[in-house]
VMD Tcl script that draws the C-alpha trace (Angstrom):
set ca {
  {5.20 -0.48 4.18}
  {3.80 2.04 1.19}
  {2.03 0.68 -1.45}
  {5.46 1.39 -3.82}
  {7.60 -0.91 -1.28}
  {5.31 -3.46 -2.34}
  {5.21 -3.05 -5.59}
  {8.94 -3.01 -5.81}
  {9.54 -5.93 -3.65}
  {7.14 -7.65 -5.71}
  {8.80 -7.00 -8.49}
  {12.33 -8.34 -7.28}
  {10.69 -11.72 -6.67}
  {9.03 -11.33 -10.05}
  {11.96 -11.17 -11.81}
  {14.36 -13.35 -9.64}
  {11.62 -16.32 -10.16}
  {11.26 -15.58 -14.21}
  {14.87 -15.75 -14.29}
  {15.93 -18.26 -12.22}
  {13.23 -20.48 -13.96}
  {15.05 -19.81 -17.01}
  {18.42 -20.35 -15.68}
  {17.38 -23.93 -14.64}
  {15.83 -24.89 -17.79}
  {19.43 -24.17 -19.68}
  {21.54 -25.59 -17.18}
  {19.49 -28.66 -16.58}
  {18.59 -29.34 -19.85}
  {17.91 -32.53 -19.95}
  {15.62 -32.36 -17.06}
  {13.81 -29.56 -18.79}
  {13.55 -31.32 -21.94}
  {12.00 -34.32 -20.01}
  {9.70 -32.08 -18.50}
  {8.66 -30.71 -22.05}
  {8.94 -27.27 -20.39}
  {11.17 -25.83 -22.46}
  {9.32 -23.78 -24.13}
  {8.11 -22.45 -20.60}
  {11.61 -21.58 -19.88}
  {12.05 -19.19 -22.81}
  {8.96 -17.78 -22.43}
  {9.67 -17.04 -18.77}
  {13.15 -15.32 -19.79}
  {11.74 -12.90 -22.28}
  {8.97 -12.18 -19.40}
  {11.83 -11.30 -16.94}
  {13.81 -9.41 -18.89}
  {10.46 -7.37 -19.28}
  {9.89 -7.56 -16.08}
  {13.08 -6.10 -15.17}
  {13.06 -3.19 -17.79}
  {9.57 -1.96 -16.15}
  {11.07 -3.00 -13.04}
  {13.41 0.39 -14.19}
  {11.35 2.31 -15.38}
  {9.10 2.20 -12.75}
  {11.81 3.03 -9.86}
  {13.47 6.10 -12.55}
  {10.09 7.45 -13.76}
  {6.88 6.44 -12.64}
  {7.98 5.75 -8.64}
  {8.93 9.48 -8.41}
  {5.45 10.17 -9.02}
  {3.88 8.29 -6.55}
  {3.30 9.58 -3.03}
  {4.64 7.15 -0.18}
}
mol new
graphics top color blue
foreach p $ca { graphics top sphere $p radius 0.5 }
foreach p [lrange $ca 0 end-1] q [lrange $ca 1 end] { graphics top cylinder $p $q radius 0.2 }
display resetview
């Protein structure tokens, strides 16, 4: 596997894990809210939705570039 597999595939997990955290923290919000990890949860959206716009950029712009 090339070093931009990886990083790819790393960054699929990346953003299904930011997201899903979020996801759980607003549909089990009284869990979360118990947890005091609200907070977290936001947080961890905004961090995969910017994980998912480099996530794009990197496989339109910068993965061209790179030599597998």
């Amino acid at each position: 596997m090339s070093l931009k597999g990886f990083h790819i595939i790393f960054l699929v997990f990346a953003v299904l894990t930011a997201l899903g955290f979020y996801a759980w923290t607003r549909l089990m919000t009284e869990d979360a809210v118990a947890m005091e990890v609200v907070g977290l949860g936001h947080a961890s959206g905004i961090t995969g939705l910017l994980l998912l716009a480099y996530s794009v950029w990197f496989i339109l712009r910068k993965g061209k570039t790179i030599i597998v």
